[in-house]
N, C-alpha and C positions, 0 to 999 in steps of 0.2 A: 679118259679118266683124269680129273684135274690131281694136280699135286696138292701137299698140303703146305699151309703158309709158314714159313721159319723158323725156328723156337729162338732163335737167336742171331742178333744183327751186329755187324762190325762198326764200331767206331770209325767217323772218317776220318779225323784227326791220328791217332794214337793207334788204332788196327786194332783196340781192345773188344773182345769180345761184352756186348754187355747184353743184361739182362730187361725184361718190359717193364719193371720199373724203374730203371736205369738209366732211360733211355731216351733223349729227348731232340726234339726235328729242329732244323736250324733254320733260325730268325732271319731278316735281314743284314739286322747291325753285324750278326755271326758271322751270315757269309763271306762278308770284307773282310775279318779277321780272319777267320779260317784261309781266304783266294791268299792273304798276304805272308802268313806263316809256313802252309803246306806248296805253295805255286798253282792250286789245283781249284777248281772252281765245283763247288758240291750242289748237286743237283736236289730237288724237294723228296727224292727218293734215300736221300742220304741220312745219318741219325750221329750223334755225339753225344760222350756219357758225360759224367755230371762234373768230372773232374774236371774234364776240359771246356765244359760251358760257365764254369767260375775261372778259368783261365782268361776265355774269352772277356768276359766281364771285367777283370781286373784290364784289361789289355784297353778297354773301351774308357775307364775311369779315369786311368791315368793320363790318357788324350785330352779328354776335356778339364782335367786339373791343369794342363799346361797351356790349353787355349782359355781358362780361365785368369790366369796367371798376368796371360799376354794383356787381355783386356782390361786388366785393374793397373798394370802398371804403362798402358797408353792414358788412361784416364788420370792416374797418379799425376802424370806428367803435363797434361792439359791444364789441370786444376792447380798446378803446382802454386799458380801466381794467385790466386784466389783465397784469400783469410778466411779461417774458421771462425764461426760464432759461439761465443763462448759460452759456457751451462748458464749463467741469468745474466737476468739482465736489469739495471737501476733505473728505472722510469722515474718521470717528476710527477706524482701520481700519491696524497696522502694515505697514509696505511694506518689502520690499528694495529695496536698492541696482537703479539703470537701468541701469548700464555695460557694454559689449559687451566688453571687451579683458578682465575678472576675472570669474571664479563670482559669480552674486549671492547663492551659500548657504554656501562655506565662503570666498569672498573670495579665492583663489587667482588667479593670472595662467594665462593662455593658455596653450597655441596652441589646444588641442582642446579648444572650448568649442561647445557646440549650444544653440540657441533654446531654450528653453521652451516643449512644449506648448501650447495653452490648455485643451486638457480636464488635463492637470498643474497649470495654476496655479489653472483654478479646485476640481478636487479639493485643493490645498493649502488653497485658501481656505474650505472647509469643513470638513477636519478640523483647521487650524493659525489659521486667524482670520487669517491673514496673507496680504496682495495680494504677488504678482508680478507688475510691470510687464510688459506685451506688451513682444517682442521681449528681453528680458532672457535675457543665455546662463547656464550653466552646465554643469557635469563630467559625463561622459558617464556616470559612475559614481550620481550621486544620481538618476538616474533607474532606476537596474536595482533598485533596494531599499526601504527608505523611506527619508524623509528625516530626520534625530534633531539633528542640527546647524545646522538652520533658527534664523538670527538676521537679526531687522529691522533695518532702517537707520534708519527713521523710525518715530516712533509716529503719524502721519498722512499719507496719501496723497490724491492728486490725480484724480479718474476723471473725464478726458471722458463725454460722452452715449452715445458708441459704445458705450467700456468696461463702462458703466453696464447698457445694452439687452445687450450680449453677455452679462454675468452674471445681468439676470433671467432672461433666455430660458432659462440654461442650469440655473439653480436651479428653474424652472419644468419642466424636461422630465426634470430628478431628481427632485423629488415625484411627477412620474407615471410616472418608470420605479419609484421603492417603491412605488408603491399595486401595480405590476403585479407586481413581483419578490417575492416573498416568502422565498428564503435569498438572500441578499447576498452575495459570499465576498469583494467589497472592504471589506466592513465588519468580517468576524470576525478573529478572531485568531487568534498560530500555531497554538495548542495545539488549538481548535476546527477549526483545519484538520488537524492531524493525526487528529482523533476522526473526525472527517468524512470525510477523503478518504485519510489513511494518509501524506500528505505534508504539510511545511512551505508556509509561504507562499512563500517565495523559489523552492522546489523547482514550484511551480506556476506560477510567473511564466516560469521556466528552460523548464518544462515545455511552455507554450504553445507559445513562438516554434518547435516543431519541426512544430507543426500550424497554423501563419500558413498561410497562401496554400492551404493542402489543405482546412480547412473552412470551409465558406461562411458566414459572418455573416446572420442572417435575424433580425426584428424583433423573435421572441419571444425569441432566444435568442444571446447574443454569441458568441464564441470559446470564449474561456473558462468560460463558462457550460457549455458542449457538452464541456468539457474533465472540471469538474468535476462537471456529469452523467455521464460515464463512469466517473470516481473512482471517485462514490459509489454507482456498481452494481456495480465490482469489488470496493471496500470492504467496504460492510455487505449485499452484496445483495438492495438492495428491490427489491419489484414496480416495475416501469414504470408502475402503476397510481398505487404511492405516488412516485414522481419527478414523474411530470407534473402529481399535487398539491402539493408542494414547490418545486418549479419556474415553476409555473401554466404550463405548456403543455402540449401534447396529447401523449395517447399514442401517437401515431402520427412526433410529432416526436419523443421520446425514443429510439426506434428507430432515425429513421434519424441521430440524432444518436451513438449509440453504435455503428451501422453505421462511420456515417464518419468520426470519432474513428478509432475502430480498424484500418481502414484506413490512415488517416493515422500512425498511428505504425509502423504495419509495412512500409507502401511506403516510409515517408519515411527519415530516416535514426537515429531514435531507436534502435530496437532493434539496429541495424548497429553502431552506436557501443557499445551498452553492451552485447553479450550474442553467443555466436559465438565459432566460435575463430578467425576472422579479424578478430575484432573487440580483442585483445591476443596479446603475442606472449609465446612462452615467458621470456623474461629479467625478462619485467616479474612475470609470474607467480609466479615463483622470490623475486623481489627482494625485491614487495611485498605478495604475499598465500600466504605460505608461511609457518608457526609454523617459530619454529625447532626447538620439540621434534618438530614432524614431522620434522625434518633428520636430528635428533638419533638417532630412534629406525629409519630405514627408510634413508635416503641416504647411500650410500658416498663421494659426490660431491656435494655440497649446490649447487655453483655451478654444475651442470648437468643436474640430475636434477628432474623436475616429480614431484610428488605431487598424484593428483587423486582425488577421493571418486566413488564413484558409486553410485546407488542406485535403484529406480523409484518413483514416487507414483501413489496410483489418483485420477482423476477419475472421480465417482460420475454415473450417466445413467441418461434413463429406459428403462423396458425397449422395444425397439424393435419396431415389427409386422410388417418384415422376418425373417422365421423364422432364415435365414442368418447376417446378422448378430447376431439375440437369441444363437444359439448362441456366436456367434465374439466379443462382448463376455462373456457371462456367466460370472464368475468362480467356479470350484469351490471357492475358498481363503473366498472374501467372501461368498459367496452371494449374488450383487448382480452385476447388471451395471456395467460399469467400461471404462473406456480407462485406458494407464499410460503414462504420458509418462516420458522416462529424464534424469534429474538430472545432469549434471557439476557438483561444484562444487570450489572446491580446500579448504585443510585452513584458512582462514580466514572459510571459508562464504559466500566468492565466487563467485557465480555462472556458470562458466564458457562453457558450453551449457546446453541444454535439447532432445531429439530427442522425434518422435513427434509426437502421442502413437498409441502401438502398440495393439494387440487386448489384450483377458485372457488370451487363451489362450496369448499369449507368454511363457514365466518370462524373468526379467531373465538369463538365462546365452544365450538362443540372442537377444534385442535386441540386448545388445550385440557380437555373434559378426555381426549384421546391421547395424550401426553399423560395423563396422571393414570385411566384407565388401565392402558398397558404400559406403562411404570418403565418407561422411557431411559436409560442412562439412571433405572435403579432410582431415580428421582422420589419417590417413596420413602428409599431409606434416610435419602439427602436432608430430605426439608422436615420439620417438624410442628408439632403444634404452636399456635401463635406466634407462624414465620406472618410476613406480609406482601401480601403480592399487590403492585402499584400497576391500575392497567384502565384501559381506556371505556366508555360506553358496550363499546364493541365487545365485551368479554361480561356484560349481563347477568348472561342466562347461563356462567357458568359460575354464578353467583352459589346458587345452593348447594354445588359439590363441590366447593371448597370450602363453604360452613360447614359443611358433612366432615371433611379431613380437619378442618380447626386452624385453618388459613384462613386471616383476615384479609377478604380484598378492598381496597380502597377505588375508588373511580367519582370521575365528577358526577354531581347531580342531576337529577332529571327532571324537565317541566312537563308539568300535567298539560293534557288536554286542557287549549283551551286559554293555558297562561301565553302570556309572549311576553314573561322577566321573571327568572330566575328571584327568590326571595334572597332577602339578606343572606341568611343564615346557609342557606345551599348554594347562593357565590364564595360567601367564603369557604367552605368546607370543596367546592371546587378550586378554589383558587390553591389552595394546600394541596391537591392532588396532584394540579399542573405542575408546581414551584418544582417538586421533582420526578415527576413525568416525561418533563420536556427532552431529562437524559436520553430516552430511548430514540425519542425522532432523531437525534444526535446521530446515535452508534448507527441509526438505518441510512442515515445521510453518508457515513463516516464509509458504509459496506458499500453504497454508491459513487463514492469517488471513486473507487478501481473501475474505473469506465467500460470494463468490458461488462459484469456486472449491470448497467445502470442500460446499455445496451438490449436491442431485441435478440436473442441467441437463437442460433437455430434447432430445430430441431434434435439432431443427432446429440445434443451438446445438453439433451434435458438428460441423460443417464446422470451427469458428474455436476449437475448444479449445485446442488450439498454439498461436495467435495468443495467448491470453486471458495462457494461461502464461507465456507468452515476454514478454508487455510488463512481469509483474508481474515476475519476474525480472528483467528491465532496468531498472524503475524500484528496486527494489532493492540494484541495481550501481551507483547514479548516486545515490539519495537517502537511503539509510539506512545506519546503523553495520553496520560487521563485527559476525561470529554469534562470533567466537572470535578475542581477542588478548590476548596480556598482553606486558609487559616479556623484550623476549631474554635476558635474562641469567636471569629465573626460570624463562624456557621451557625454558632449555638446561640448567638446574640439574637440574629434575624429572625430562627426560631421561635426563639422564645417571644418577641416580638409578634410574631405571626398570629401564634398562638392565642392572645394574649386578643390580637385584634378581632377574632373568627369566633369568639364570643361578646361582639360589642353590636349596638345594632346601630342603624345608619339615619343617623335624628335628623338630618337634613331631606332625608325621602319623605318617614314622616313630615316633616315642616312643607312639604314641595305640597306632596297629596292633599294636607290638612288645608292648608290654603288655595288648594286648585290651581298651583302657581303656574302648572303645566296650559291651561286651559284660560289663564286671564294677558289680557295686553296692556291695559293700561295702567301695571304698576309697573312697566317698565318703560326705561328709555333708555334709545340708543346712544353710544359714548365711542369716541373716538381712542383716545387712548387712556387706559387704565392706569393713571401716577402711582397711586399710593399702593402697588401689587407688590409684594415683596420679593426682592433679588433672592434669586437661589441659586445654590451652584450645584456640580454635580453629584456630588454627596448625599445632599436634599432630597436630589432628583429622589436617586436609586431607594430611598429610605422610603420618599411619597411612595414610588411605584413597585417595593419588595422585588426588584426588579429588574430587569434593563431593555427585556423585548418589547414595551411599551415604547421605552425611549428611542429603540431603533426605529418605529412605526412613527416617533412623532415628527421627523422633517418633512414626510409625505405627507401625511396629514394636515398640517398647516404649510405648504405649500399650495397644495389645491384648494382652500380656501382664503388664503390670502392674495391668490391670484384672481379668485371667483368672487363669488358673495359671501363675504365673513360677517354676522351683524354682529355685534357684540353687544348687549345690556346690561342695563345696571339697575336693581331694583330703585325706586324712588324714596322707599321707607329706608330701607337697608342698605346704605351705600357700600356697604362690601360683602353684596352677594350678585354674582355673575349670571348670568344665563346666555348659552351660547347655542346656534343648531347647526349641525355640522352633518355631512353626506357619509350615506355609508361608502365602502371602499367597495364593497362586494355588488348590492343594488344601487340602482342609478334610481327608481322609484322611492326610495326608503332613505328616511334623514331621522338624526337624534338629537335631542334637547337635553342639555346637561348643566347643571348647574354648580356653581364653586365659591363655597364662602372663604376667606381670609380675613387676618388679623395684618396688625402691622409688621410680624418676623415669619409668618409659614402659612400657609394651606389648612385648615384646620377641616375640612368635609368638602363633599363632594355627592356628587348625585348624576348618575344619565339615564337615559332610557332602554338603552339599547340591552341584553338580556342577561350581560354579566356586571351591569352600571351599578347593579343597587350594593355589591359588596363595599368593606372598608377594607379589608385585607390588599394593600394595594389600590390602584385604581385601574377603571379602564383605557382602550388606547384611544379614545375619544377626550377623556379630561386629562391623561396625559400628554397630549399633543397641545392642548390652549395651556396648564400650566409651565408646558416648555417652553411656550413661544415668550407668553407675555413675562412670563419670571426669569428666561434662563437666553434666550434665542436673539428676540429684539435688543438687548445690550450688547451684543458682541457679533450679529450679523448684519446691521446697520446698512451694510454696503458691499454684500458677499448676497448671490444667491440661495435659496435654502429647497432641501430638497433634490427630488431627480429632475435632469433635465427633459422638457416634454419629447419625444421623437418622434408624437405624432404628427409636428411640421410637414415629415417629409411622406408620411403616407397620404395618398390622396382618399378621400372618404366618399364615395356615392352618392351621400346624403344631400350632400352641399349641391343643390341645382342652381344653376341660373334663375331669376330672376324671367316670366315673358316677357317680349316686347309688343307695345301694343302700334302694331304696323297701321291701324288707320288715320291715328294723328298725325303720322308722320306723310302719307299721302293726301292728306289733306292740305298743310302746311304747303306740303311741295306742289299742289295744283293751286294751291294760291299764288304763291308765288308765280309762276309760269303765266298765270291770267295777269297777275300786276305788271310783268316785264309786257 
């Protein structure tokens, strides 16, 4: 029969009887204590109460207070020859002003002063060489930009140890974020950030704070880093392959870094702000981004009537391996598949919306018949009767459901079956359409510079097309000049002018027709150079041609016939009426006869063939290219090439054969010969 186990155990130390919560097993450190106080060496079977296990402890503490003791005063003693460094230290280093109650940068008084940074004052102190004391305020303003009015107080300052260790640490952890960073965008400049990313520095600073708190900060890549990674994939559209080597991070982070960027500016409130028609309201529109000569030329009512451009853009995709949809992208007109996003923009090439983007197989007349339909961004409530919508052939047939809602649309003219020239009176009534039309090709050229955009995209990448357009279009609204302003009083000048011409009709067509002038040759002869043609200068030009895309077209123009066959006439009766025939640009089969009366100081009529020649509003780029040459070009190009250079030099062309050679005279000759020797 076993026994039962002890109620109670002897202390080894003291023989004190102790009890099971009393009672506790000796350690290692004990046992040395205990072998050297009692002589007796206590085996794992032994137990000691609590008095003498704080005996022990005390016995152990004051050991190593005394071998600590030892070791501060060998060390005391090593060090003894060795000077302390004192709490600060005077660097030759300029410092601002300390004072909480003034700016320490432009020295201004209060109220609304904020700390300084420290990663602000030590980025100051590396591109400005100048300390800002900790805790020094300044304007809430010198932080949003840079700083240019930065002036020292002192040319030497004061740095405790702290301040000292706080700036190498942080100098230290900038040399290893450059070894890792290789494009810097704190370091470049504006004009490199516009090359780079399509926006100014400030415009990217503004730009951040709308994607604070939505994208995540991760090691390899800051905020703003994830920012202007996105830039520069809307910008110049490189591969992700070439970012993540630019950037040195992975390609895997580039993606979801341009994921959630883009995100971030669509949930958040960026594109709500600048893009939408609930994003301005009709007064503003009118007020501040409305030409006056569009007032001028379509608004019965200027201080209540909206004039808004609209037109579609293709985004190019790759072909899909959905059969359904390859069919319902693929564009009959482009021969390419395409999505077309629908443009609003007003007549100073603001960006008003952007819908879609839609199938190919939609033409822009039944989009927008489905934009107003289901009442898109409330658009309904937006626009009102006798707004004006400025839009191209292409938008037709969505002609009588906007006379239904009490929107005027305006569009160029149509030739009947059958015509091949537009009449007077519907060149010009076109020509007023174009004058501010041409804004929207603009904003569509302007949504194609962000080169990824103007790019085939692939597939995965049709989800967030919308998305892509809509942000480039808001940054747009928010960071770049208007596509079209000038001065009101010129706007309304030219206007009225327009106006003014687009009911006059074109007596020199009559004169051409009545006479058959088109059809006879012997009232004319050919003239070398034109004396008595009147000098004009640029001024002239723009006022002849309501215009300037004419004048860009006209060094090409008279280049290729000045190089070719240019005949130039001169009536025999009428010595200052012109007649020239000149090559279309477009067909190589197809040429136009245009004629141009002048006086001794201007241009007074004009006349061509070609389908927009018979307006006066302006002329076409056919009579503007011979009145550039002969009035404006031959005086001051004399001995300058005019025009593009040809480069068809360096292609070789097919066409051009050799000549045969006829081998039997040459065998003949040579057996002549041989018989004569």
């Amino acid at each position: 029969m076993l026994g039962k186990a002890p109620r109670f155990y002897d202390c080894f130390q003291c023989g004190r009887r102790t009890k099971p919560k009393d009672r506790f097993r000796i350690s290692k450190d004990h046992k040395q204590v205990l072998s050297k106080l009692s002589g007796r060496t206590p085996s794992e079977h032994h137990f000691i109460c609590n008095r003498c296990r704080h005996v022990c402890r005390s016995y152990i503490k004051q050991k190593n207070d005394r071998y600590r003791k030892t070791d501060n005063f060998e060390t005391e003693n090593r060090t003894a020859s060795v000077p302390l460094s004192p709490p600060s230290v005077v660097l030759p280093f300029p410092c601002t002003s300390r004072g909480h109650s003034y700016c320490c940068i432009c020295k201004k008084p209060g109220p609304k002063l904020i700390v300084v940074p420290t990663d602000v004052r030590h980025r100051i102190f590396i591109t400005r060489e100048v300390i800002i004391p900790a805790g020094s305020r300044c304007c809430p303003v010198h932080l949003q930009g840079t700083i240019d009015d930065l002036k020292p107080a002192t040319e030497k300052t004061t740095l405790s140890r702290t301040t000292i260790t706080q700036l190498i640490k942080f100098l230290r952890d900038e040399v290893i974020r450059q070894e890792r960073t290789r494009l810097d965008f704190n370091s470049l400049s504006n004009a490199e950030h516009m090359d780079l990313l399509g926006i100014s520095r400030e415009s990217l600073v503004d730009m951040e704070r709308y994607i604070e708190g939505r994208v995540r900060a991760t090691p390899a890549r800051s905020v703003r880093t994830s920012l202007a990674i996105f830039l520069m994939k809307m910008r110049g559209g490189e591969s992700n392959k070439v970012l993540s080597t630019l950037f040195n991070v992975s390609k895997s982070s580039v993606r979801r870094c341009i994921r959630s960027v883009r995100s971030a500016l669509m949930s958040g409130e960026f594109v709500r702000e600048n893009l939408g028609f609930q994003h301005i309201t009709r007064e503003k529109v009118i007020r501040d981004h409305t030409r006056e000569i569009a007032k001028t030329l379509f608004s019965e009512d200027p201080d209540r009537q909206v004039i808004l451009v609209l037109d579609g853009t293709y985004i190019y995709i790759n072909k899909s391996g959905n059969f359904k949809f390859q069919r319902q992208s693929f564009s009959l007109h482009k021969g390419r598949p395409l999505v077309k996003p629908m443009v609003i923009v007003s007549t100073t090439g603001y960006f008003i919306s952007v819908m879609g983007p839609y199938l190919a197989r939609n033409n822009d007349a039944s989009i927008l018949n489905h934009i107003l339909e289901t009442n898109v961004e409330d658009i309904r409530g937006w626009i009102q009767e006798d707004d004006v919508f400025i839009v191209d052939r292409g938008f037709r047939d969505s002609a009588a459901y906007l006379e239904k809602l009490g929107i005027k649309a305006e569009m160029p003219a149509f030739m009947t079956r059958g015509e091949s020239q537009m009449s007077t009176d519907s060149a010009n009534t076109s020509r007023l359409v174009t004058k501010i039309r041409w804004v929207v090709e603009s904003a569509n050229s302007r949504i194609k510079q962000w080169t990824y955009l103007s790019r085939i995209l692939p597939s995965h990448q049709i989800p967030f097309i919308g998305d892509f357009v809509r942000i480039v279009c808001a940054i747009s609204n928010r960071y770049l000049k208007p596509l079209s302003c000038a001065p009101s009083n010129e706007d309304q000048a030219i206007g009225c002018k327009m106006l003014h011409l687009s009911h006059q009709a074109n007596r020199l067509k009559d004169y051409v027709e009545e006479n058959h002038l088109d059809r006879r040759t012997a009232c004319w002869r050919p003239i070398e150079d034109v004396e008595d043609f009147p000098r004009l200068d640029e001024e002239q030009l723009r006022s002849l041609t309501c215009g300037t895309y004419q004048l860009r077209l006209s060094p090409n123009y008279a280049q290729e016939h000045l190089e070719g066959d240019c005949a130039i006439n001169i009536h025999k009766e009428e010595p200052r009426l012109l007649r020239v025939r000149l090559q279309s640009r477009h067909v190589s089969s197809r040429t136009y006869q245009l004629w141009i009366r002048y006086d001794e100081a201007n241009v007074v009529a004009w006349y061509c063939k070609c389908r927009a020649g018979a307006r006066v509003v302006g002329m076409c780029a056919h009579v503007a290219a011979i009145v550039w040459y002969i009035g404006f070009a031959r005086h001051r190009h004399q001995d300058q090439s005019i025009g593009v250079r040809n480069w068809g030099e360096y292609v070789e062309d097919a066409a051009n054969m050799p000549l045969p050679i006829d081998e039997s005279d040459s065998d003949d000759s040579g057996e002549a010969s041989d018989t004569e020797e």
